[in-house]
LOZAFI-199643 format. One line per field, with one value per residue: x, y, z of N, C-alpha, C in turn. Coordinates in steps of 0.1 Angstrom, whole numbers, plus 2048, in hexadecimal, padded with zeros to 3 digits. Layout:
% residues N
n_X X,...
n_Y Y,...
n_Z Z,...
ca_X X,...
ca_Y Y,...
ca_Z Z,...
c_X X,...
c_Y Y,...
c_Z Z,...
END
This chain:
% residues 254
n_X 71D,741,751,771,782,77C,75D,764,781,79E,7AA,797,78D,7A6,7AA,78E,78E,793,7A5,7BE,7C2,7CD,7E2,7F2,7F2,804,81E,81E,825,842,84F,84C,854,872,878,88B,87F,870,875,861,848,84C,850,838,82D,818,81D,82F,823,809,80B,7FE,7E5,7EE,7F7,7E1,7CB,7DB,7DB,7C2,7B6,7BF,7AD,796,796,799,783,76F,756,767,766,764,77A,78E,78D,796,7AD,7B6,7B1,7C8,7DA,7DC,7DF,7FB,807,802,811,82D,82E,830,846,85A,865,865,852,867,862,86A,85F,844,841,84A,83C,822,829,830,816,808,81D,819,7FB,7FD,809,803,7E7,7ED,7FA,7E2,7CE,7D1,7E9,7EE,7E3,7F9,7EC,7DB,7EC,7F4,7D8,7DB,7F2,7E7,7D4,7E1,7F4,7E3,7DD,7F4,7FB,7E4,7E9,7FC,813,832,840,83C,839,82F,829,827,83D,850,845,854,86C,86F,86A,879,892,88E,88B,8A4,8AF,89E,89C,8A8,8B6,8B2,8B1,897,889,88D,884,868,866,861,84D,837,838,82D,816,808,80C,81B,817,805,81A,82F,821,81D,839,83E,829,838,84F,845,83B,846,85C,881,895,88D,886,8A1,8AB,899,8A5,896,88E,886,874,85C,842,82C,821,81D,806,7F4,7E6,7D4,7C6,7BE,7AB,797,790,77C,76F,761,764,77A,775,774,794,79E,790,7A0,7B9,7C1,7C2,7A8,7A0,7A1,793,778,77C,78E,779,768,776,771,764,760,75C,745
n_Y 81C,824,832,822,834,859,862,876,87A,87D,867,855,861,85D,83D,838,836,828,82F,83B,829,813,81F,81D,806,801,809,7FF,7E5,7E8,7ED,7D2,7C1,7CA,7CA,7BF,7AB,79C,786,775,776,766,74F,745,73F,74C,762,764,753,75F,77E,793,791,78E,7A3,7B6,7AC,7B6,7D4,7D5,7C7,7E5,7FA,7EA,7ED,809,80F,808,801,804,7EF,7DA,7E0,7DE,7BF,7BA,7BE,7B1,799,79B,796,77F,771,775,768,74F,747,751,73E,726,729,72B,743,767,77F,799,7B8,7D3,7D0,7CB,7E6,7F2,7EC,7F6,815,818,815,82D,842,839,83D,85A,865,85B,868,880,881,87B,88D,8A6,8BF,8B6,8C0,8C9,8C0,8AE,89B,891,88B,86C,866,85F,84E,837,833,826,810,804,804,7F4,7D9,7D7,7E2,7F4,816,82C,844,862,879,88C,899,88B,870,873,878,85C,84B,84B,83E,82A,81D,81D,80D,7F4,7ED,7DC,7D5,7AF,78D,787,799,79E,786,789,7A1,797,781,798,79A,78A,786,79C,7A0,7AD,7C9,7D2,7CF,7DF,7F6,7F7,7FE,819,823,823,82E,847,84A,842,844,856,843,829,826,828,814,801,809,819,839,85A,86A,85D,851,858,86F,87C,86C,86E,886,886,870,87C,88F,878,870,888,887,86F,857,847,82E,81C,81E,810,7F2,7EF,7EE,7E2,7BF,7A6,795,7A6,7B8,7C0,7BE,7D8,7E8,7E9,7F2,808,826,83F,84D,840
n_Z 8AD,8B5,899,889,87A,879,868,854,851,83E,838,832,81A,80A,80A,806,7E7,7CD,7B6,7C7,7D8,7C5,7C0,7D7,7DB,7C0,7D0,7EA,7DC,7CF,7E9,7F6,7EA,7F1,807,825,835,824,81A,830,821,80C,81A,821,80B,7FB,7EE,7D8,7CB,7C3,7C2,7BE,7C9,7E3,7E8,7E8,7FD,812,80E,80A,829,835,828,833,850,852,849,85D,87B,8A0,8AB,897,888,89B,8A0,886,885,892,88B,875,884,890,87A,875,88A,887,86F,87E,890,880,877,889,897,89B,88A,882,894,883,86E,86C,871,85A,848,852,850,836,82B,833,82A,80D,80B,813,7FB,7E4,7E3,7DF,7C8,7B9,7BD,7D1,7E2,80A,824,842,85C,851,846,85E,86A,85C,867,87E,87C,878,886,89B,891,897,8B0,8B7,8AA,8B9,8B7,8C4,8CE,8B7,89C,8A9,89C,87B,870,881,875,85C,85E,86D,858,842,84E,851,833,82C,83A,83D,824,806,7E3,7D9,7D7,7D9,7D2,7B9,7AE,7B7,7A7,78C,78E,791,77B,76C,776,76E,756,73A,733,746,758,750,756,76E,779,76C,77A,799,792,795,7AD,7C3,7DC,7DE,7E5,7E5,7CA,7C0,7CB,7B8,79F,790,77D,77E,776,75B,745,753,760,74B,749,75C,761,74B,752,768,75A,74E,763,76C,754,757,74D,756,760,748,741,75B,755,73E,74A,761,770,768,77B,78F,78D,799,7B3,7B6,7B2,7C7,7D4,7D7,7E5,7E7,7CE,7C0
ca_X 72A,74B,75B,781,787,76F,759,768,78D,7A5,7AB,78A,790,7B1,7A2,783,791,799,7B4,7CB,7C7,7D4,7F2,7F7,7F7,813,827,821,829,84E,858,84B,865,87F,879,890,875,867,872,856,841,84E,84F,82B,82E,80C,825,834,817,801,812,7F4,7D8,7F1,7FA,7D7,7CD,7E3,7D5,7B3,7B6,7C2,7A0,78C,799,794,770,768,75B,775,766,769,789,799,78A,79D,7BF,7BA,7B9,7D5,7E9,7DA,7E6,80B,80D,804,820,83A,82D,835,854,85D,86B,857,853,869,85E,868,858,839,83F,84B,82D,819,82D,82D,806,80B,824,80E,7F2,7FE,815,7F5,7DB,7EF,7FC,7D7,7C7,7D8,7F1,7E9,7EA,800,7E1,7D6,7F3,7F5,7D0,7DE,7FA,7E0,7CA,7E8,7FB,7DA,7D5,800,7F3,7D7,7F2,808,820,839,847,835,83A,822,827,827,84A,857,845,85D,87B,873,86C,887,89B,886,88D,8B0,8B2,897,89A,8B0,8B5,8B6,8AD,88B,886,890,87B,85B,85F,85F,83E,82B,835,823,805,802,80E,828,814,805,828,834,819,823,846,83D,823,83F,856,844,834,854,86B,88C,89C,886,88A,8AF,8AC,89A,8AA,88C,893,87B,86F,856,832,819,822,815,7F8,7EF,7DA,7CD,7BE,7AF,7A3,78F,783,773,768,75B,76A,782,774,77C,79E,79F,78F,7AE,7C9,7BC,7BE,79B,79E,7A2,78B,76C,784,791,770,763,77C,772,755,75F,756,73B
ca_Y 818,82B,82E,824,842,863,861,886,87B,880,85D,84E,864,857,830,834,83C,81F,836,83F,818,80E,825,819,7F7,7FF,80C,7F0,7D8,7E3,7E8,7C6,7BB,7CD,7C5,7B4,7A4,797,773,771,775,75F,741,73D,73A,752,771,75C,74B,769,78C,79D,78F,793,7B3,7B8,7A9,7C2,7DF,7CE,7CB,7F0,7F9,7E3,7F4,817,814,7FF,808,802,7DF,7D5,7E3,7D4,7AF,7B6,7BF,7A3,78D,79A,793,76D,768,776,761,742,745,754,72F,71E,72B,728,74E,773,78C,7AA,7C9,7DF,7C9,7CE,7F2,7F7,7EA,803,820,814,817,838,843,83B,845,86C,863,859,872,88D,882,878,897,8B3,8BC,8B2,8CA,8BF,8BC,8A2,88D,88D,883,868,860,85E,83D,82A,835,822,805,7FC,802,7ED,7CE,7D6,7ED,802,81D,82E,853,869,88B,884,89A,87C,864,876,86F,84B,846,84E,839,818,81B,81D,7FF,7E8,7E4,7D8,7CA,7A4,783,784,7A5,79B,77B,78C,7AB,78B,77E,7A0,7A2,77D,785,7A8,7A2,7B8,7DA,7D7,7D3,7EB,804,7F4,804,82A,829,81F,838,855,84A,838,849,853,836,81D,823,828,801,7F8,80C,822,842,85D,869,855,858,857,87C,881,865,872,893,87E,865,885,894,874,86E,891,883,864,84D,83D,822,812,818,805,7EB,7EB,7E8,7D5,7AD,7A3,78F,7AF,7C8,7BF,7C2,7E4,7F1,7E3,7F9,81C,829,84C,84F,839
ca_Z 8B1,8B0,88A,88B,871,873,856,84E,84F,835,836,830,80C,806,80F,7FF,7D9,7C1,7B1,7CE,7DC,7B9,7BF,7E4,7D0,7B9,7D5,7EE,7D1,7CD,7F3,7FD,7E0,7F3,815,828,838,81A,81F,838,818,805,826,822,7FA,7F8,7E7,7CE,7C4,7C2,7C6,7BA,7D3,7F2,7E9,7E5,809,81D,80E,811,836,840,82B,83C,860,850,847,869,88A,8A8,8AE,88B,887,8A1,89A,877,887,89F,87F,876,896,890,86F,875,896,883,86C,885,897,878,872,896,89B,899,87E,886,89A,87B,867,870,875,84C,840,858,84A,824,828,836,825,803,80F,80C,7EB,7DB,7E5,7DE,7BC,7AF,7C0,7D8,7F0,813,832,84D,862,848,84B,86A,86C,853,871,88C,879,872,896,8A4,88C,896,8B8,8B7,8A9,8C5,8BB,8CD,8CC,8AA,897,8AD,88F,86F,86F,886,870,851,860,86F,84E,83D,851,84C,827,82A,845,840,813,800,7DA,7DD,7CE,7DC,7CC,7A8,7AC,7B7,79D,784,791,791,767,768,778,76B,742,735,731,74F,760,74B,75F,77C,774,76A,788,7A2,790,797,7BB,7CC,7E8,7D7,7E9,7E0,7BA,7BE,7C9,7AC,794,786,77D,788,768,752,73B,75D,75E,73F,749,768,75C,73F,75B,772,755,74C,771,768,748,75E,741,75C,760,73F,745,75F,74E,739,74D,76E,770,767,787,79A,78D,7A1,7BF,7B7,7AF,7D1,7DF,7D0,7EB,7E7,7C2,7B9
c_X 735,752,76C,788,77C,76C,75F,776,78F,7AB,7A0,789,79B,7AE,799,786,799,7A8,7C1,7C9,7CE,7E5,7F5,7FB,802,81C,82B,827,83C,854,855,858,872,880,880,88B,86B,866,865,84C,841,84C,83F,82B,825,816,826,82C,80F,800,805,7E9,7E2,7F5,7EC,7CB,7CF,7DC,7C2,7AC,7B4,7B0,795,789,795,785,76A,765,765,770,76C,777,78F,795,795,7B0,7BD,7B5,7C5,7E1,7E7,7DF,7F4,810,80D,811,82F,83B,835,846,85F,869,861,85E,85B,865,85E,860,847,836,843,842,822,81B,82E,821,803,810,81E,800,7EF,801,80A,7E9,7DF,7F3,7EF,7CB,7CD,7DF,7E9,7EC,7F1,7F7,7DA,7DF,7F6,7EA,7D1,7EC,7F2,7DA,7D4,7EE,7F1,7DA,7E7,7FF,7EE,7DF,7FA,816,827,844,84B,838,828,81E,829,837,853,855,850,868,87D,875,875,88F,89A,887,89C,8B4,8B2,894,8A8,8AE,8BD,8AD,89B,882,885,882,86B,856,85E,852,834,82C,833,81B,802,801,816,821,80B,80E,82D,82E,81C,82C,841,834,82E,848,855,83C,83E,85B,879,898,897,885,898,8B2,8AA,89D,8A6,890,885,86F,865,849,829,81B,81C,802,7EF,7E2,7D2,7C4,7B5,7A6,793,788,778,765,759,758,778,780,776,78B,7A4,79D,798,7B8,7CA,7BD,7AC,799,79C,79A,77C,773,786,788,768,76B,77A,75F,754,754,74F,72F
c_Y 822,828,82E,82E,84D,863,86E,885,87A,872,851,853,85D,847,82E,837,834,823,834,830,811,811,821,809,7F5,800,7FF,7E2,7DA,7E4,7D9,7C0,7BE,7CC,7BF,7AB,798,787,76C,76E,76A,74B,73C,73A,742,760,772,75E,754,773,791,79D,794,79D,7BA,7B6,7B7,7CE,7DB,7CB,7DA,7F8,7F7,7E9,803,81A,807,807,802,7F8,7D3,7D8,7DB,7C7,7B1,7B7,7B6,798,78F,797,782,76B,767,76C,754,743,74B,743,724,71E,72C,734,75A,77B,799,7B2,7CF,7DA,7CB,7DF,7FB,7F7,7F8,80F,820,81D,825,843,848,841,853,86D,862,863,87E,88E,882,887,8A3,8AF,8BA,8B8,8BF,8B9,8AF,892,88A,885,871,856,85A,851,835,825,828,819,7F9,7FA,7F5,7DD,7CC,7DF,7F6,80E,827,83D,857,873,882,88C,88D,872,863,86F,862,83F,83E,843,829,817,815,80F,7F5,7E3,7DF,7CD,7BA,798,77E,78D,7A4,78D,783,798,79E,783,78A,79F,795,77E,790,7A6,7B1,7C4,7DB,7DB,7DE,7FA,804,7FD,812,82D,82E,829,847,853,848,847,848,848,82D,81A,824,818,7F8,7FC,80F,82F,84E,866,85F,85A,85A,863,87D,87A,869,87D,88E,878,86D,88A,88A,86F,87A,891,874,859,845,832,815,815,811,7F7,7E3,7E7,7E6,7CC,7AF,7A0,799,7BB,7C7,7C5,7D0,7EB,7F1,7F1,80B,81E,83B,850,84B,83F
c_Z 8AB,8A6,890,887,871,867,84B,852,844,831,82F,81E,805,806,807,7EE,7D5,7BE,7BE,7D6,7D3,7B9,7CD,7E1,7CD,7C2,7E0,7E7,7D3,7DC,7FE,7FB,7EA,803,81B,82E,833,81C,82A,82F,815,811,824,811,7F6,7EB,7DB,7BF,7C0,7C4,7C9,7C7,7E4,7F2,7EF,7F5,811,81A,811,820,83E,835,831,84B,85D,853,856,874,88F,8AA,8A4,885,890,8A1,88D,87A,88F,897,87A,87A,892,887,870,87E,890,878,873,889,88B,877,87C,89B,893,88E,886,886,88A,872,863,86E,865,844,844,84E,83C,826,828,82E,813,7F9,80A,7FB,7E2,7D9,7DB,7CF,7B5,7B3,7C4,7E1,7FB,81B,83B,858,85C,848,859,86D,865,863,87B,889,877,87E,89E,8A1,894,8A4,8BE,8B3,8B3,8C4,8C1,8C5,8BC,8A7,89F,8A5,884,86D,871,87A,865,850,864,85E,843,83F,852,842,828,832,841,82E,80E,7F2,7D8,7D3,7CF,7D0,7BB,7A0,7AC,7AD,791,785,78F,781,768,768,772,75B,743,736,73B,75C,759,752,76B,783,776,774,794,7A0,794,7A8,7C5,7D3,7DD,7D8,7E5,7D0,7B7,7BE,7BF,7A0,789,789,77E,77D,760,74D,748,763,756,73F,74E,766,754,749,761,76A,74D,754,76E,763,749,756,749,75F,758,73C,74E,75D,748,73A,75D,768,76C,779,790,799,791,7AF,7C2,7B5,7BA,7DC,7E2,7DB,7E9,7DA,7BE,7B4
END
């Protein structure tokens, strides 16, 4: 059966690597916070209650559809479509179009931002291949009217930051839950990750500056993937709860 992603995309690398899902992590983490959408989060109470796992979820999904054939992939977006519809039902009005379509482009978005910081630049052919699995998966939910180039995707981008975030009471509350579930010095990593991965707009909202130590961490970290001593830093500074999960996720490197 036909794979949803060629086994020889640039995606299936980006996807299959612990590391740059960890950094697609941190970044999803703060623009849920700033979403204006976010209240939808919060209506079912799952956000709140357990940042970490539903963050954790979402990225665990677009996974799931990467490494699937096209049968299994679309069974997984057409749980998706079930789950959203039962709480639009609840809440007795729908999730907004952009809505749907900021999350897409986050993932997207991250995707490159992560690769490229933990490894290399990316040809435009790359992100474009990058454009083409996500184009399909928003597709495949129902979306209209989607970035066909990854140029386009630049500028739609762009303009869904500026729109669709904003610092608000949701935002304040839920960065207050991640330094619960995380403990101070792993929020604190939280922080210098987000500082040096984040869209200049998106840390202008939360008022990190672009500067911090995960410059200085970052080469330390590749040089001990090398070293193939990363795994006890991970160890370190993962949840316990979560570091079966995140090692579950690493098919590239194992």
């Amino acid at each position: 059966m036909k794979d949803f992603v060629d086994k020889h995309s640039i995606v299936r690398n980006i996807w299959g690597n612990s590391d740059t899902i960890l950094l697609i992590f941190a970044g999803a983490s703060a623009e849920f916070a700033l979403n204006k959408a976010v209240d939808w989060l919060y209506f079912t109470g799952q956000l709140p209650k357990d940042p970490l796992s539903r963050l954790f979820s979402t990225v665990s999904y677009a996974r799931q559809i990467v490494f699937s054939d096209d049968e299994s992939a679309l069974k997984a977006i057409q749980k998706i479509n079930t789950i959203h519809t039962s709480v639009e039902n609840k809440r007795g009005k729908p999730i907004p179009d952009w809505a749907y379509k900021d999350v897409l482009y986050m993932l997207i978005d991250y995707s490159l931002r992560s690769y490229e910081l933990l490894e290399r630049p990316l040809s435009y052919s790359e992100k474009q291949e990058v454009i083409n699995v996500f184009t399909k998966v928003g597709k495949d939910m129902g979306l209209n009217e989607l970035p066909k180039t990854y140029s386009y995707f630049d500028e739609i981008r762009k303009q869904h930051l500026k729109q669709d975030l904003n610092y608000g009471a949701y935002t304040k509350d839920l960065y207050k839950q991640y330094r619960k579930h995380l403990g101070i010095i792993r929020y604190k990593l939280l922080l210098e990750t987000q500082k040096m991965l984040l869209p200049k707009h998106v840390r202008e909202l939360l008022k990190l500056r672009k500067t911090g130590i995960m410059y200085l961490i970052i080469p330390v970290y590749k040089w001990c993937r090398y070293l193939k001593i990363d795994k006890l830093l991970k160890i370190l500074i993962l949840p316990t709860a979560y570091q079966k999960d995140i090692k579950a996720l690493n098919i590239i490197n194992t």
